[in-house]
C-alpha positions as CSV (number, residue, x, y, z in Angstrom):
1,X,15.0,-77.9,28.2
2,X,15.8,-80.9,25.5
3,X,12.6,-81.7,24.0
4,X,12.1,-85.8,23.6
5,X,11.6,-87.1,19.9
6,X,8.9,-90.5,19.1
7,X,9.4,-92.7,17.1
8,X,7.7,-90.3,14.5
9,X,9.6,-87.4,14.5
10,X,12.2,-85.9,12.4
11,X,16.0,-86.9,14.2
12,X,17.1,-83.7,13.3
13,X,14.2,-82.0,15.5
14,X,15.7,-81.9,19.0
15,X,15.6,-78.5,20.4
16,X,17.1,-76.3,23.1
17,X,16.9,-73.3,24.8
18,X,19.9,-70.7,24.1
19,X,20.0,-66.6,25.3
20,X,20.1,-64.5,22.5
21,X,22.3,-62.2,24.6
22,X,25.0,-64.1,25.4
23,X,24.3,-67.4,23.9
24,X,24.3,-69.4,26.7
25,X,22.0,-72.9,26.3
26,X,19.8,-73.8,29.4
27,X,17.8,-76.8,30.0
28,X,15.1,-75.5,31.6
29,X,13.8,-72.0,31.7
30,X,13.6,-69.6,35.3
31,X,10.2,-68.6,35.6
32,X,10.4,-65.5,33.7
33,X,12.0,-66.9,30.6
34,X,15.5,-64.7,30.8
35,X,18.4,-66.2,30.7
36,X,19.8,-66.5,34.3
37,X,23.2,-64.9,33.3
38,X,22.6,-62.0,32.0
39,X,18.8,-61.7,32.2
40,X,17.9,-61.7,28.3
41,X,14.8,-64.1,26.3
42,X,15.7,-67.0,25.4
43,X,14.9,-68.2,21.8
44,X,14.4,-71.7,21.0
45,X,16.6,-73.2,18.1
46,X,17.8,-76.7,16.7
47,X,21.6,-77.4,17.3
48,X,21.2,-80.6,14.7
49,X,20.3,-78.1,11.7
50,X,23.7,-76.9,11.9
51,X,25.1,-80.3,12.4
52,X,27.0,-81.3,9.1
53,X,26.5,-85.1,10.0
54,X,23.0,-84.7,11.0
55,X,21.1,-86.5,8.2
56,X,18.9,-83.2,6.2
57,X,15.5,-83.1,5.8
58,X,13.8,-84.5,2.9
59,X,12.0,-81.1,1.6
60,X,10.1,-83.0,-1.4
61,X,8.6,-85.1,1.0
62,X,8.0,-83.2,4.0
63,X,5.8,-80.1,2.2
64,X,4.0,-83.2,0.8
65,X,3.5,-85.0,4.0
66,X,2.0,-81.7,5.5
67,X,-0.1,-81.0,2.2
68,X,-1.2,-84.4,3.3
69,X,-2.2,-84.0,6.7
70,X,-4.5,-81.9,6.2
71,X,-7.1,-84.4,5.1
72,X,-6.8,-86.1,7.9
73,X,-9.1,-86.8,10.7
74,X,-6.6,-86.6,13.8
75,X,-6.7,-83.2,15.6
76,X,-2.9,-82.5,15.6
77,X,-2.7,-82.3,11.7
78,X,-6.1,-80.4,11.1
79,X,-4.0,-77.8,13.2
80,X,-2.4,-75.4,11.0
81,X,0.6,-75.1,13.7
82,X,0.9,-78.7,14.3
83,X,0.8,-80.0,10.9
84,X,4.2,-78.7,10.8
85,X,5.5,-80.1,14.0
86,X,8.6,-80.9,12.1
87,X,9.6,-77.5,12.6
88,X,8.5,-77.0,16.4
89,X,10.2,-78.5,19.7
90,X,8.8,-82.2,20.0
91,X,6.2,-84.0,22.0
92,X,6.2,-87.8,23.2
93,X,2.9,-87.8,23.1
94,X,0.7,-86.0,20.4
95,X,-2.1,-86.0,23.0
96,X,-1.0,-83.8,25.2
97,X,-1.0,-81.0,23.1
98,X,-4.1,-78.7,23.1
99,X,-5.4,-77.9,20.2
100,X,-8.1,-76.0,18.9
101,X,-7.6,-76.5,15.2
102,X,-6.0,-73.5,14.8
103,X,-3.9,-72.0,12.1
104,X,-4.7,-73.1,8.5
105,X,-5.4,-69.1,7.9
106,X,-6.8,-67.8,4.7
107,X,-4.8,-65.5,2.6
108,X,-6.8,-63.2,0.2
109,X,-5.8,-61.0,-2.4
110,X,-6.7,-57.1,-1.9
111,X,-7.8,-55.6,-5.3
112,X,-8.8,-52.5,-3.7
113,X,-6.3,-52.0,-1.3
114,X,-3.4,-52.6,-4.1
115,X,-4.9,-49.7,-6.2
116,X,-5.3,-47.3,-3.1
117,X,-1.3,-47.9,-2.3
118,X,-0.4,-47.8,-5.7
119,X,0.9,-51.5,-6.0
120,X,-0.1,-54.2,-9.3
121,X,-0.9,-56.9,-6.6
122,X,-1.4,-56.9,-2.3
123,X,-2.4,-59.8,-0.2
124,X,-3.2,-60.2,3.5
125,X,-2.9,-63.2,5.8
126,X,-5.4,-62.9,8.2
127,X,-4.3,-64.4,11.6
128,X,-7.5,-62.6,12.8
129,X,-9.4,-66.3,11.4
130,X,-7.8,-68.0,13.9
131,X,-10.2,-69.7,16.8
132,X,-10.5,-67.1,19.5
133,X,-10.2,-64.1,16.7
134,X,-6.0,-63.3,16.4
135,X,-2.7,-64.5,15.7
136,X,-2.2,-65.8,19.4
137,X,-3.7,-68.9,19.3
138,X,-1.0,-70.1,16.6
139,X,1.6,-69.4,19.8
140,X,-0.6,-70.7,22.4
141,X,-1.2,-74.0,21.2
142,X,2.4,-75.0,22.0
143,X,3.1,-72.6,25.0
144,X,0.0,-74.0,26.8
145,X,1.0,-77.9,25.9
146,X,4.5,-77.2,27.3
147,X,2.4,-75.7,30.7
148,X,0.5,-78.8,31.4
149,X,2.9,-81.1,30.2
150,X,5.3,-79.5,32.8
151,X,2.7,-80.1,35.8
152,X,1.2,-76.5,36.1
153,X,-2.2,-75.9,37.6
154,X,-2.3,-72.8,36.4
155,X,-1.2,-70.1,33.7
156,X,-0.7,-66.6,33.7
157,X,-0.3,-63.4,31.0
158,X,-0.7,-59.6,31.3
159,X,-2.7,-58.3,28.4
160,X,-4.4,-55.7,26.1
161,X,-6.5,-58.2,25.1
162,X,-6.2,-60.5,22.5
163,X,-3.9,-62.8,24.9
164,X,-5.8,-63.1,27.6
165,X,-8.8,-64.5,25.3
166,X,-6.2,-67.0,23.4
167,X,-4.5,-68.1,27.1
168,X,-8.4,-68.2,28.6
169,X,-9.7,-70.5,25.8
170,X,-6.5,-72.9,25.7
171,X,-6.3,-73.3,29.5
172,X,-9.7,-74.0,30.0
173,X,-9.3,-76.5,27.2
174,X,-6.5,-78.2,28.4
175,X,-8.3,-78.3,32.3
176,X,-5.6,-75.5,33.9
177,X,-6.7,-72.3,35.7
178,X,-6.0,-68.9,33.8
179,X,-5.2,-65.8,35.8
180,X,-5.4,-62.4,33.3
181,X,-4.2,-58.7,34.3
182,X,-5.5,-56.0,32.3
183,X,-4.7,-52.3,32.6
184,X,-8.0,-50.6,33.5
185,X,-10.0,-49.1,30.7
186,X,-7.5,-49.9,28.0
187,X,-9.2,-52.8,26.6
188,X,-11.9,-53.3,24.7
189,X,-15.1,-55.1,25.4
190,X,-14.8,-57.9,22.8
191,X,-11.5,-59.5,24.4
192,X,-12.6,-58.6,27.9
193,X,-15.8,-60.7,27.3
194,X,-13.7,-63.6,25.6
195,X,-11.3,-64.0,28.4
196,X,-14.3,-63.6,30.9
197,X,-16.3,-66.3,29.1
198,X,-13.2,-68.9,29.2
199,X,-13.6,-69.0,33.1
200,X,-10.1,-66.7,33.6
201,X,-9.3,-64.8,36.9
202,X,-9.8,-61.4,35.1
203,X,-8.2,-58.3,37.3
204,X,-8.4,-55.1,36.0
205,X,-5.1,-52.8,37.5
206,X,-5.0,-49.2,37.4
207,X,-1.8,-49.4,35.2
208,X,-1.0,-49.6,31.6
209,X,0.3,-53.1,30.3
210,X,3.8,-52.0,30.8
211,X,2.8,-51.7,34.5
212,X,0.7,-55.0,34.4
213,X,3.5,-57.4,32.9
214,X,6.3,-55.4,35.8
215,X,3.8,-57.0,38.5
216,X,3.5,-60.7,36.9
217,X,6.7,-61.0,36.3
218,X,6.9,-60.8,40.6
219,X,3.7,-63.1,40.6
220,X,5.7,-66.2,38.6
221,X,8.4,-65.4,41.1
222,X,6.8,-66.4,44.1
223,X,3.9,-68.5,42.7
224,X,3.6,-71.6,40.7
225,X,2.3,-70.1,37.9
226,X,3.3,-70.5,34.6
227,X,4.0,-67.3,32.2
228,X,2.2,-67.2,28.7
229,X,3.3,-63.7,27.5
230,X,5.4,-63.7,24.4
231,X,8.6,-63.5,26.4
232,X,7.6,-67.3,26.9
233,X,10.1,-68.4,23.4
234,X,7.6,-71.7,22.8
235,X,4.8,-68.7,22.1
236,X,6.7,-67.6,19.6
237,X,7.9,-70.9,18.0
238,X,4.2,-71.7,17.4
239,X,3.5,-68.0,15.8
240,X,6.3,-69.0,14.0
241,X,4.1,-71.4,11.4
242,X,2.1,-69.1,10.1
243,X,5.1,-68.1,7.9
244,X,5.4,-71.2,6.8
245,X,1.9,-71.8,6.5
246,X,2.1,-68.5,4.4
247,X,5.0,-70.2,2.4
248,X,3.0,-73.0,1.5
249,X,0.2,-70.8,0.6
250,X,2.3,-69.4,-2.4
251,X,4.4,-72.6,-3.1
252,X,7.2,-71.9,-1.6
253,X,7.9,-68.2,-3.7
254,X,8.7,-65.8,-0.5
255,X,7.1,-62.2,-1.1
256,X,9.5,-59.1,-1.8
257,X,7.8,-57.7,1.5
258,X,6.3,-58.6,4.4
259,X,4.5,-55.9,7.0
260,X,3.5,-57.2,10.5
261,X,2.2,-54.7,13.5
262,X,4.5,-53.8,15.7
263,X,3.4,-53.9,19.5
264,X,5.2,-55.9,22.3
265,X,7.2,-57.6,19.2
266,X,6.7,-61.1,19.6
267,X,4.7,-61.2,15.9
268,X,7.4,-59.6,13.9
269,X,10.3,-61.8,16.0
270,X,8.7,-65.3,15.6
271,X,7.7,-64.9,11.3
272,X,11.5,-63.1,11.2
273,X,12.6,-66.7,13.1
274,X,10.9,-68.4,10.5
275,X,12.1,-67.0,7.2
276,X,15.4,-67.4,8.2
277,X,15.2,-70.8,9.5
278,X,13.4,-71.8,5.9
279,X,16.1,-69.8,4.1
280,X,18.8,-71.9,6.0
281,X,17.1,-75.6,5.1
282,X,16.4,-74.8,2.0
283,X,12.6,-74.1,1.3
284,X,13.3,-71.4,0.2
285,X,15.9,-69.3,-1.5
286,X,15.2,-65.4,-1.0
287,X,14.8,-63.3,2.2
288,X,11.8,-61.3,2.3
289,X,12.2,-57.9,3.8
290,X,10.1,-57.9,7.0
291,X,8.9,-54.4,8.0
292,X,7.6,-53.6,11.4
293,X,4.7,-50.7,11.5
294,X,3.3,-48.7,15.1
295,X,1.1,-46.3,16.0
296,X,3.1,-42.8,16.4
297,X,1.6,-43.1,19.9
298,X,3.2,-46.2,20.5
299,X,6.7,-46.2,18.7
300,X,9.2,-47.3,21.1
301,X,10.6,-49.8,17.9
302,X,10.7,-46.3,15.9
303,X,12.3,-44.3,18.3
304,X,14.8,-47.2,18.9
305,X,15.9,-47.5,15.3
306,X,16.0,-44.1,14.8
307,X,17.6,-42.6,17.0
308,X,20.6,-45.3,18.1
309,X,20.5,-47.8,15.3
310,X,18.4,-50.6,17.9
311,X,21.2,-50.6,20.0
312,X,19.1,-49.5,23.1
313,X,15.7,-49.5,23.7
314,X,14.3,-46.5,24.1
315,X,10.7,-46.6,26.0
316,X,7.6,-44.6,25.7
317,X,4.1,-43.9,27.3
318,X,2.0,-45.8,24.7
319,X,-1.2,-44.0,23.7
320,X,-3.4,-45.2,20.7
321,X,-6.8,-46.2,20.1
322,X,-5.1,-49.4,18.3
323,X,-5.7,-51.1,21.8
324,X,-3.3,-54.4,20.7
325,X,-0.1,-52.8,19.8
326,X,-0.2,-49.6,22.8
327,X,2.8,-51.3,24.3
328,X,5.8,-48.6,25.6
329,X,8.3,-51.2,26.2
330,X,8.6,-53.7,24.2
331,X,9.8,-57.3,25.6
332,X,11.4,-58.7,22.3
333,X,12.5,-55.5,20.9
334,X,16.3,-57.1,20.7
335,X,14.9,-60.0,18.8
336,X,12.5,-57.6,16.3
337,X,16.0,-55.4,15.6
338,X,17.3,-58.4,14.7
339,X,14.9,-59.5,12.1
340,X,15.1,-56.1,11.2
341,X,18.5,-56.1,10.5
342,X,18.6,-59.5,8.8
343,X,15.7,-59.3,6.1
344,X,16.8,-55.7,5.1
345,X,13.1,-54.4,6.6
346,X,12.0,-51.0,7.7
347,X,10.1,-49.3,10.7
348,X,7.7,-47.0,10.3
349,X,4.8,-45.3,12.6
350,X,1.2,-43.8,11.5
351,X,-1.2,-41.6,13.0
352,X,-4.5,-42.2,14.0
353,X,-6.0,-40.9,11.3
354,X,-4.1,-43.1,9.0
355,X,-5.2,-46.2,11.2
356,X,-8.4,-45.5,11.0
357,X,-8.9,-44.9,7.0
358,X,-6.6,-48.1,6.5
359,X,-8.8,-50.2,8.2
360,X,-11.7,-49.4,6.7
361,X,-9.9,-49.4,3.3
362,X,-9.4,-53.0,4.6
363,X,-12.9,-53.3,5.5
364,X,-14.3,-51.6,1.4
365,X,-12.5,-54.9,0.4
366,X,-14.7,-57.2,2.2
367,X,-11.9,-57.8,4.8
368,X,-12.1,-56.7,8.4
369,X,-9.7,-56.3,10.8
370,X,-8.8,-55.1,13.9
371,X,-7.7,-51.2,14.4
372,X,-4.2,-52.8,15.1
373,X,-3.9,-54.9,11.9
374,X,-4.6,-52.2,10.2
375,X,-1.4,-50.1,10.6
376,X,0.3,-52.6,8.1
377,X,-1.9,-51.1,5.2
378,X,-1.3,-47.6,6.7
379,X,2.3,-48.1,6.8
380,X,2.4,-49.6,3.5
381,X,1.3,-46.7,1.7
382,X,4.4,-44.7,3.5
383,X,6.6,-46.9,2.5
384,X,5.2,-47.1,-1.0
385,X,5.9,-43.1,-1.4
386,X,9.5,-43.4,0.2
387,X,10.6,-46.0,-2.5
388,X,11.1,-48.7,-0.2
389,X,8.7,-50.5,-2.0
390,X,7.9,-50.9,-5.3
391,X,5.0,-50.8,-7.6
392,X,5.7,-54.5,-8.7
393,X,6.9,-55.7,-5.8
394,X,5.0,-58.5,-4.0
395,X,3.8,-57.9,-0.3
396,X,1.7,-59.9,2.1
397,X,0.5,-57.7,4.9
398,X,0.0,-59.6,8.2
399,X,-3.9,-59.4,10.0
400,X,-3.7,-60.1,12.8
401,X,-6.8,-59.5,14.5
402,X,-10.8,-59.8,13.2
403,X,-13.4,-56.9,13.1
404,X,-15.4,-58.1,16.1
405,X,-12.4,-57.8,18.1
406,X,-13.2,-54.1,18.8
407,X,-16.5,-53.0,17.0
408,X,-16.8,-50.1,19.5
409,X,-14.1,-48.5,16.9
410,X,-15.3,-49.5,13.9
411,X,-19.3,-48.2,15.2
412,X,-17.7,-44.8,16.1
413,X,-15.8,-44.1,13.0
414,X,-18.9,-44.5,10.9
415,X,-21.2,-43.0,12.6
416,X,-18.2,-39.7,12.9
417,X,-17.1,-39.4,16.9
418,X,-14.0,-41.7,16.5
419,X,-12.2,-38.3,17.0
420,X,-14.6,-36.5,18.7
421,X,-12.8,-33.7,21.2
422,X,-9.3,-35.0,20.3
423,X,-6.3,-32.8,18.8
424,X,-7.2,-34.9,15.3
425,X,-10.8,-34.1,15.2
426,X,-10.0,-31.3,12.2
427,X,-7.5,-34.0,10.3
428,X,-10.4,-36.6,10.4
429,X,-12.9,-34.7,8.1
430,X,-10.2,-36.8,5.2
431,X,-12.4,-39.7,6.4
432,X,-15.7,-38.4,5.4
433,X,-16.4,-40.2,2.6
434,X,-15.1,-43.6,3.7
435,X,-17.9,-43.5,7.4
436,X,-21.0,-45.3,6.2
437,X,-23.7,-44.6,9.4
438,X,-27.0,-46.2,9.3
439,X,-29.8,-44.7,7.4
440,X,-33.1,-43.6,10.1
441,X,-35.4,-44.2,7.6
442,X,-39.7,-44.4,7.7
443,X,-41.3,-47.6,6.9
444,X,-42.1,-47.5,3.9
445,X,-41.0,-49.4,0.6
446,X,-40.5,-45.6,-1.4
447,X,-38.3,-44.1,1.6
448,X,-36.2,-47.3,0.8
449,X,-35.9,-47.5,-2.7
450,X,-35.4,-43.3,-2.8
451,X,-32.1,-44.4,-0.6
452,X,-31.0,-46.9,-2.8
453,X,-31.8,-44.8,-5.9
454,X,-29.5,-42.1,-3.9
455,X,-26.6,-44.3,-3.3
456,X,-26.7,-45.6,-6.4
457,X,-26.1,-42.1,-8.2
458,X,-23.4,-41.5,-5.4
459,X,-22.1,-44.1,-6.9
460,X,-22.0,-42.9,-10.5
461,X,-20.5,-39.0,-9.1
């Protein structure tokens, strides 16, 4: 569709929807969000950016307008996605959208981390502080918005988790029905109970996610239901901010590197949109290279660049304990190769092992993350030791989920059974001295001080 413009927004913000495949632009979207051609996503984009006698946006003034909105009291610009609405499709209204203040995401240095991978100076956005605990929400905001602006009574999204909670909480806030499919098993108490909690239709399917998403897609066929899966292109154009967000975060200098999880794609896709949108208004000046990272039992990105160059996506049965990115096939795989392609990044896949000491790496630096966020440190280190990146470079890795996402992982790897009966089990005594179970101790104030005494002098060895 053409999004309207008020009276307050920027002339040169009118949006529309356009295939990436063949390049076709539609007014309004089918219900599965493929072009109706030749059946590929959609992206959103701005015809008026290319325009030459579109009048350009003041830059100057605009990073200082949404420096500036962020002391204000109105709910759209305390939203870190919505502060920057001159970027995103347009509303008439600005009440209609649903907000729950997110974005405005804190990014912290990682002292530790740096030393462990061998670089002068790491940071991590962490998406993870968003309302309902990941990167969705940034997306969801604007997807959800568009639903009830569009008349739907209710909204729809398979999931391994973290969706379902983001769609839950944003439907329920903005009085629509939610209807969540989950594959059986696969996902972990912490998003089940979110999504649960937010009033959704929860139904668990004895399939994987792959399976779950092939049976909603035939749901939003024949139902009036509206699909909030990152296929849906105005999820991705809110995920989109946090790029810029990150941007304005470091005034505007982009990193050498950026590293982002690699699951069903839609992360990697929407900050990729955004760095080259910003390179092409001029807010900033250099590309960073946007690597993509996934489990080794989830690699359907690796595989693809590997073996034909991302020409054709080649699927997989997804298996990791990283419970957010075990995704086989991909939905924006074509738009993730492309990012690839244009940033100059790299793919790369880690074990299980390797997730599991990254994240509590992560975690030794007073940050903690989801087993899926964690793959970015993991992958990192790799990439560190093939030359891809260097020592000085600068790299931001993207967190995109918190620690009480899934603290069933997190509670097993410290007290030693994370890898209990699996083919790994020998390969996880690395992690040893990173597990810190709890202490069964008597009560007594000597038993106590005798452990801290201990630690302290493990410590000192």
């Amino acid at each position: 569709m053409t999004d309207y413009t008020s009276p307050a927004s920027n002339p040169v913000q009118i949006s529309q929807l356009r295939c990436i495949g063949c390049g076709i632009a539609w007014r309004k979207a089918e219900q599965n969000f493929r072009c109706a051609t030749c059946g590929d996503l959609l992206e959103i984009v701005y015809p008026a950016w290319n325009a030459p006698e579109a009048p350009r946006l003041d830059l100057p003034a605009l990073t200082a307008l949404w420096r500036q909105r962020r002391i204000s009291g109105l709910p759209v610009d305390e939203s870190g996605v919505w502060r920057f609405r001159e970027m995103l499709p347009t509303f008439p209204h600005w009440q209609e959208i649903i907000t729950l203040r997110e974005g405005n995401t804190p990014l912290y240095e990682m002292t530790r981390c740096a030393r462990g991978a061998g670089l002068q100076q790491l940071y991590a956005k962490h998406q993870g502080m968003n309302p309902t605990g990941s990167f969705k929400d940034t997306g969801m905001t604007l997807a959800a918005s568009v639903a009830r602006r569009e008349g739907f009574r209710w909204v729809a999204c398979a999931s391994t988790g973290n969706t379902s909670a983001s769609m839950a909480a944003y439907a329920a806030r903005g009085g629509m029905r939610s209807l969540v499919l989950i594959p059986e098993g696969k996902v972990s108490w912490g998003k089940l109970s979110q999504a649960l909690d937010y009033g959704a239709v929860t139904c668990q399917l004895k399939a994987d996610f792959d399976g779950c998403m092939r049976l909603l897609n035939e749901v939003v066929q024949r139902m009036p239901v509206y699909l909030l899966n990152s296929i849906n292109p105005y999820r991705l154009e809110g995920q989109k901010t946090a790029a810029i967000e990150l941007m304005e975060q470091l005034d505007w200098q982009p990193p050498d590197h950026i590293i982002v999880p690699g699951g069903n794609l839609g992360n990697s896709s929407a900050l990729g949109k955004a760095f080259l949108e910003m390179k092409q208004l001029g807010f900033i000046s250099t590309l960073p290279k946007v690597s993509i990272i996934q489990a080794a039992g989830a690699n359907p990105l690796v595989w693809t660049m590997r073996e034909n160059g991302g020409k054709q996506l080649i699927s997989v049965q997804a298996e990791t304990a990283a419970s957010a990115i075990r995704i086989g096939n991909p939905a924006s795989w074509k738009k993730a190769v492309g990012v690839l392609q244009a940033t100059g990044g790299a793919v790369e896949q880690v074990s299980e092992v390797e997730i599991a000491s990254a994240k509590a790496e992560i975690g030794a630096d007073g940050i903690g993350c989801e087993p899926a966020s964690a793959v970015t440190l993991a992958g990192l280190k790799k990439l560190v030791k093939q030359g891809f990146v260097k020592s000085g470079d600068s790299v931001v890795l993207i967190l995109t989920g918190h620690l009480l996402k899934d603290p069933e992982f997190t509670l097993k790897f410290h007290r030693g059974d994370l890898f209990a009966g699996a083919e790994s089990e020998k390969e996880a005594d690395i992690l040893k001295p990173q597990q810190r179970a709890p202490i069964v101790l008597d009560a007594t104030v000597d038993a106590v001080i005798r452990t801290l005494k201990e630690a302290d002098d493990g410590l000192e060895t």
